[in-house]
N, C-alpha and C positions, 0 to 999 in steps of 0.2 A: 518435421516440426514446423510449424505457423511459423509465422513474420509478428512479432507484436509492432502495434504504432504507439504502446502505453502503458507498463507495467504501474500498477499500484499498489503498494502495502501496507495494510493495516495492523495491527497491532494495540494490544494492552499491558497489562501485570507479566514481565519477563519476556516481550519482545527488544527490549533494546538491545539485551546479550545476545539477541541472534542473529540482529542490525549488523552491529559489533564482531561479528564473526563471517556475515557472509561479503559483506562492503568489500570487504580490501580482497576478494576474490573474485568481483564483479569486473568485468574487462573495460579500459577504459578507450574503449572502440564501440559500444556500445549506439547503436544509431536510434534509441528510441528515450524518452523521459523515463525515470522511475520517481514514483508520487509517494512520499510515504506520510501518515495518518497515524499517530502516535498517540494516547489516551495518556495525558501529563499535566503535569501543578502548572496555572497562571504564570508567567513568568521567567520560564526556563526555556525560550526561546533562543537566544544565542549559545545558549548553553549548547542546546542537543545541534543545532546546526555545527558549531565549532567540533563539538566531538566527532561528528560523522565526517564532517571533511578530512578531520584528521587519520582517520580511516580506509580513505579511498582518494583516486587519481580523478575520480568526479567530481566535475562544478556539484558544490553544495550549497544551498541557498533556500531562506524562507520564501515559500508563494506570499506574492504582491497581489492586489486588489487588478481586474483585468492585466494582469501579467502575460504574454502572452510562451505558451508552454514550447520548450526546446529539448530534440532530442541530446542527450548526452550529460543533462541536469539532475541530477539531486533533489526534489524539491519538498519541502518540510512543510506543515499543514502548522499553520499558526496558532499557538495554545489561545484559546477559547472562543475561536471561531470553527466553522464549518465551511472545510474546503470544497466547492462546487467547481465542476468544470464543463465550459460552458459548448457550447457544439464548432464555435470558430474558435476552438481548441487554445481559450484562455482562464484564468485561475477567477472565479471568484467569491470573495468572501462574506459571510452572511453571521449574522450575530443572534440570529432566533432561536426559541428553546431547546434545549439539550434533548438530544435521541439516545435511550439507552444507558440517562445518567452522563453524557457522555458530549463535550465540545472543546475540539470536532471529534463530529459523530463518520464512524466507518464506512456506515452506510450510506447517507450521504456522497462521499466521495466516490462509490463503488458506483450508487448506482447514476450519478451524473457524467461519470466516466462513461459507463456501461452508453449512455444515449449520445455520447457522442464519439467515441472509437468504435462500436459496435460489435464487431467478429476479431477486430484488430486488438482487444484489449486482453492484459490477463491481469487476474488479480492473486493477489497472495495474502491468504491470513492467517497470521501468526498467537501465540499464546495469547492471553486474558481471560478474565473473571467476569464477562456477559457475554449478550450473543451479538456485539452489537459488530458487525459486518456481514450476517448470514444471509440476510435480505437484501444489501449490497448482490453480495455472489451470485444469490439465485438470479436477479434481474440482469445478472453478466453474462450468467448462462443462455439466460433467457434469449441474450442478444449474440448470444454463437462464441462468445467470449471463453476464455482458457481461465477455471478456477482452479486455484492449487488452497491447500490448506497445511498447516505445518502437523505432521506425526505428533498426537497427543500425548506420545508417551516421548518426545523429546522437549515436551511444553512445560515451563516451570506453573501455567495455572493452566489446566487443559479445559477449561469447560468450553472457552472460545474454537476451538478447534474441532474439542466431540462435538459442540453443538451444531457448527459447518457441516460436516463429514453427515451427520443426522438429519438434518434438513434441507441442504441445497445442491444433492448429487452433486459433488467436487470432481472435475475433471481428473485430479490426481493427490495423493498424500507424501509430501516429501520429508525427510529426515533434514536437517539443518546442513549435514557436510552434499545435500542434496543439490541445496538449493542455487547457489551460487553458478554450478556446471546448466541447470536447467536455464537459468535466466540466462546465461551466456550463447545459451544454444536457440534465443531468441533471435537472434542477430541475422543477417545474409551471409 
Protein backbone atom coordinates (compact mmCIF):
# COMPACT_ATOMS: atom_id res chain seq x y z
CA UNK A 1 0.00 0.00 0.00
CA UNK A 2 1.24 3.84 -0.77
CA UNK A 3 2.26 6.17 2.00
CA UNK A 4 -0.42 9.05 1.78
CA UNK A 5 1.01 12.67 2.73
CA UNK A 6 -2.95 13.76 2.49
CA UNK A 7 -6.23 12.10 2.66
CA UNK A 8 -9.27 14.19 1.51
CA UNK A 9 -13.00 13.60 1.84
CA UNK A 10 -15.71 14.78 0.16
CA UNK A 11 -18.99 14.31 0.52
CA UNK A 12 -22.90 15.36 0.01
CA UNK A 13 -26.69 14.21 0.90
CA UNK A 14 -25.88 11.03 3.60
CA UNK A 15 -22.02 11.36 3.84
CA UNK A 16 -22.17 12.60 7.47
CA UNK A 17 -23.44 9.01 8.69
CA UNK A 18 -20.57 7.64 7.15
CA UNK A 19 -18.16 10.49 8.83
CA UNK A 20 -19.90 9.20 11.93
CA UNK A 21 -19.16 5.75 11.43
CA UNK A 22 -15.72 5.45 10.01
CA UNK A 23 -14.00 8.57 12.62
CA UNK A 24 -13.87 6.64 15.78
CA UNK A 25 -12.15 3.76 13.74
CA UNK A 26 -9.54 5.87 12.22
CA UNK A 27 -6.16 5.41 14.31
CA UNK A 28 -5.15 8.18 16.21
CA UNK A 29 -1.39 7.54 15.09
CA UNK A 30 -2.20 8.48 11.91
CA UNK A 31 0.92 10.59 10.50
CA UNK A 32 -0.91 12.29 7.61
CA UNK A 33 -3.94 15.34 7.66
CA UNK A 34 -7.44 14.11 6.72
CA UNK A 35 -9.31 17.23 4.83
CA UNK A 36 -12.80 16.76 4.78
CA UNK A 37 -15.31 18.77 2.33
CA UNK A 38 -18.85 18.50 3.42
CA UNK A 39 -21.93 20.08 0.98
CA UNK A 40 -23.91 21.88 4.17
CA UNK A 41 -26.42 24.95 5.46
CA UNK A 42 -24.35 28.43 6.08
CA UNK A 43 -23.92 28.40 9.52
CA UNK A 44 -23.39 24.87 10.88
CA UNK A 45 -19.77 25.32 11.33
CA UNK A 46 -19.13 24.46 15.05
CA UNK A 47 -21.85 22.40 14.92
CA UNK A 48 -20.21 19.62 12.43
CA UNK A 49 -16.67 20.43 13.90
CA UNK A 50 -17.88 19.64 17.61
CA UNK A 51 -19.71 16.45 16.48
CA UNK A 52 -16.71 14.89 14.56
CA UNK A 53 -14.47 15.61 17.49
CA UNK A 54 -16.60 13.98 19.39
CA UNK A 55 -16.18 10.99 17.46
CA UNK A 56 -12.62 10.58 17.11
CA UNK A 57 -9.20 10.76 19.24
CA UNK A 58 -8.24 13.51 16.27
CA UNK A 59 -7.37 17.06 16.47
CA UNK A 60 -10.76 18.29 14.98
CA UNK A 61 -10.72 21.79 13.86
CA UNK A 62 -12.09 24.25 11.07
CA UNK A 63 -9.45 25.22 8.15
CA UNK A 64 -8.05 28.86 8.74
CA UNK A 65 -7.35 31.35 5.92
CA UNK A 66 -3.21 30.39 5.22
CA UNK A 67 -3.46 27.80 8.08
CA UNK A 68 -0.68 25.83 7.68
CA UNK A 69 -1.84 21.97 7.33
CA UNK A 70 -0.59 19.08 10.05
CA UNK A 71 -0.43 15.60 9.96
CA UNK A 72 -2.70 14.09 12.64
CA UNK A 73 -5.65 16.91 12.05
CA UNK A 74 -9.19 16.71 11.31
CA UNK A 75 -9.75 19.60 9.19
CA UNK A 76 -13.42 20.77 8.20
CA UNK A 77 -13.75 23.01 5.02
CA UNK A 78 -15.77 26.12 6.20
CA UNK A 79 -19.59 26.27 5.17
CA UNK A 80 -19.49 28.75 2.25
CA UNK A 81 -16.20 29.00 1.14
CA UNK A 82 -14.05 26.84 -1.06
CA UNK A 83 -11.17 25.09 0.54
CA UNK A 84 -7.94 25.41 -1.76
CA UNK A 85 -4.69 24.06 -0.76
CA UNK A 86 -1.97 25.65 -1.63
CA UNK A 87 1.42 23.96 -2.88
CA UNK A 88 3.48 25.17 0.71
CA UNK A 89 1.03 22.80 2.00
CA UNK A 90 -1.43 25.69 3.58
CA UNK A 91 -5.46 26.09 3.66
CA UNK A 92 -6.70 28.72 1.74
CA UNK A 93 -9.93 30.24 1.40
CA UNK A 94 -11.85 31.73 -1.50
CA UNK A 95 -15.33 33.03 -1.54
CA UNK A 96 -15.97 32.94 -5.66
CA UNK A 97 -18.89 31.34 -7.39
CA UNK A 98 -20.29 28.12 -6.45
CA UNK A 99 -19.08 24.82 -8.58
CA UNK A 100 -21.70 22.28 -8.82
CA UNK A 101 -24.48 24.45 -6.79
CA UNK A 102 -22.01 23.71 -4.29
CA UNK A 103 -19.53 26.16 -1.49
CA UNK A 104 -17.33 24.54 -0.82
CA UNK A 105 -17.21 22.93 -4.03
CA UNK A 106 -15.34 19.17 -3.91
CA UNK A 107 -13.67 19.80 -6.52
CA UNK A 108 -11.90 22.49 -5.88
CA UNK A 109 -10.39 20.90 -2.85
CA UNK A 110 -9.50 17.72 -4.84
CA UNK A 111 -8.02 19.13 -7.29
CA UNK A 112 -5.78 21.94 -5.44
CA UNK A 113 -4.75 19.08 -3.25
CA UNK A 114 -4.10 16.91 -6.39
CA UNK A 115 -1.26 19.91 -7.42
CA UNK A 116 0.18 20.02 -4.44
CA UNK A 117 0.63 16.38 -2.75
CA UNK A 118 0.76 14.93 -6.18
CA UNK A 119 1.24 10.72 -6.05
CA UNK A 120 1.21 11.25 -2.23
CA UNK A 121 -2.45 12.23 -2.13
CA UNK A 122 -5.78 10.07 -1.97
CA UNK A 123 -9.09 11.03 -2.06
CA UNK A 124 -12.38 9.57 -0.89
CA UNK A 125 -15.87 10.34 -2.16
CA UNK A 126 -18.55 9.60 -0.49
CA UNK A 127 -22.57 9.76 -1.13
CA UNK A 128 -24.44 12.96 -2.71
CA UNK A 129 -26.88 14.13 -5.26
CA UNK A 130 -24.33 15.78 -8.02
CA UNK A 131 -21.16 15.08 -9.47
CA UNK A 132 -19.55 17.65 -7.82
CA UNK A 133 -15.88 15.87 -6.76
CA UNK A 134 -15.59 13.59 -10.05
CA UNK A 135 -13.32 16.26 -11.81
CA UNK A 136 -11.50 16.59 -8.47
CA UNK A 137 -10.66 12.72 -8.65
CA UNK A 138 -9.82 12.53 -12.18
CA UNK A 139 -7.11 15.35 -11.90
CA UNK A 140 -5.94 13.17 -8.70
CA UNK A 141 -5.58 10.40 -10.92
CA UNK A 142 -4.16 12.37 -13.08
CA UNK A 143 -1.31 13.22 -10.81
CA UNK A 144 -0.64 9.40 -9.73
CA UNK A 145 -2.86 9.97 -6.75
CA UNK A 146 -5.09 7.03 -4.91
CA UNK A 147 -8.97 7.59 -5.73
CA UNK A 148 -11.42 5.59 -3.68
CA UNK A 149 -15.16 6.08 -4.10
CA UNK A 150 -17.77 4.81 -1.52
CA UNK A 151 -20.02 1.38 -2.88
CA UNK A 152 -23.13 3.04 -4.36
CA UNK A 153 -25.26 0.65 -3.11
CA UNK A 154 -24.04 1.53 0.59
CA UNK A 155 -24.82 5.38 -0.43
CA UNK A 156 -27.88 6.91 1.07
CA UNK A 157 -27.98 9.25 -2.46
CA UNK A 158 -25.68 7.30 -5.01
CA UNK A 159 -25.55 9.42 -8.02
CA UNK A 160 -22.14 11.05 -6.36
CA UNK A 161 -20.60 7.85 -6.39
CA UNK A 162 -21.99 6.11 -9.82
CA UNK A 163 -21.16 9.17 -11.32
CA UNK A 164 -17.17 8.78 -9.89
CA UNK A 165 -16.98 5.01 -10.48
CA UNK A 166 -18.43 6.35 -14.43
CA UNK A 167 -16.14 8.88 -15.28
CA UNK A 168 -12.89 9.12 -13.27
CA UNK A 169 -11.59 5.21 -13.36
CA UNK A 170 -11.44 4.98 -9.27
CA UNK A 171 -8.45 3.31 -8.02
CA UNK A 172 -10.88 1.31 -5.95
CA UNK A 173 -14.77 0.99 -4.58
CA UNK A 174 -14.99 0.54 -0.83
CA UNK A 175 -18.09 -0.51 1.29
CA UNK A 176 -18.25 1.90 4.57
CA UNK A 177 -17.04 -1.02 7.42
CA UNK A 178 -14.26 -0.65 4.35
CA UNK A 179 -12.99 2.31 4.75
CA UNK A 180 -11.68 2.97 8.01
CA UNK A 181 -9.01 -0.39 7.92
CA UNK A 182 -8.00 1.23 4.26
CA UNK A 183 -7.22 4.50 5.57
CA UNK A 184 -5.44 3.19 8.43
CA UNK A 185 -3.31 1.03 6.30
CA UNK A 186 -2.14 4.35 4.91
CA UNK A 187 0.18 4.90 7.53
CA UNK A 188 4.12 3.38 8.00
Amino acid sequence: MKRAAALVIGGSAGSLDVLLKILPEISPKIDFPIIIIVHRKQGTDSLLSDLLSYRTKLKVKEADEKEKINQGYVYIAPSDYHLLIEKDLTFSLDYSEKINYSRPSIDVTFQTAADAYGNQLVCLLLSGSNADGVNGLISAKKNGGITLVQDPESAQVTYMPEQAILRANVSAILKIEEMANYINSLNY
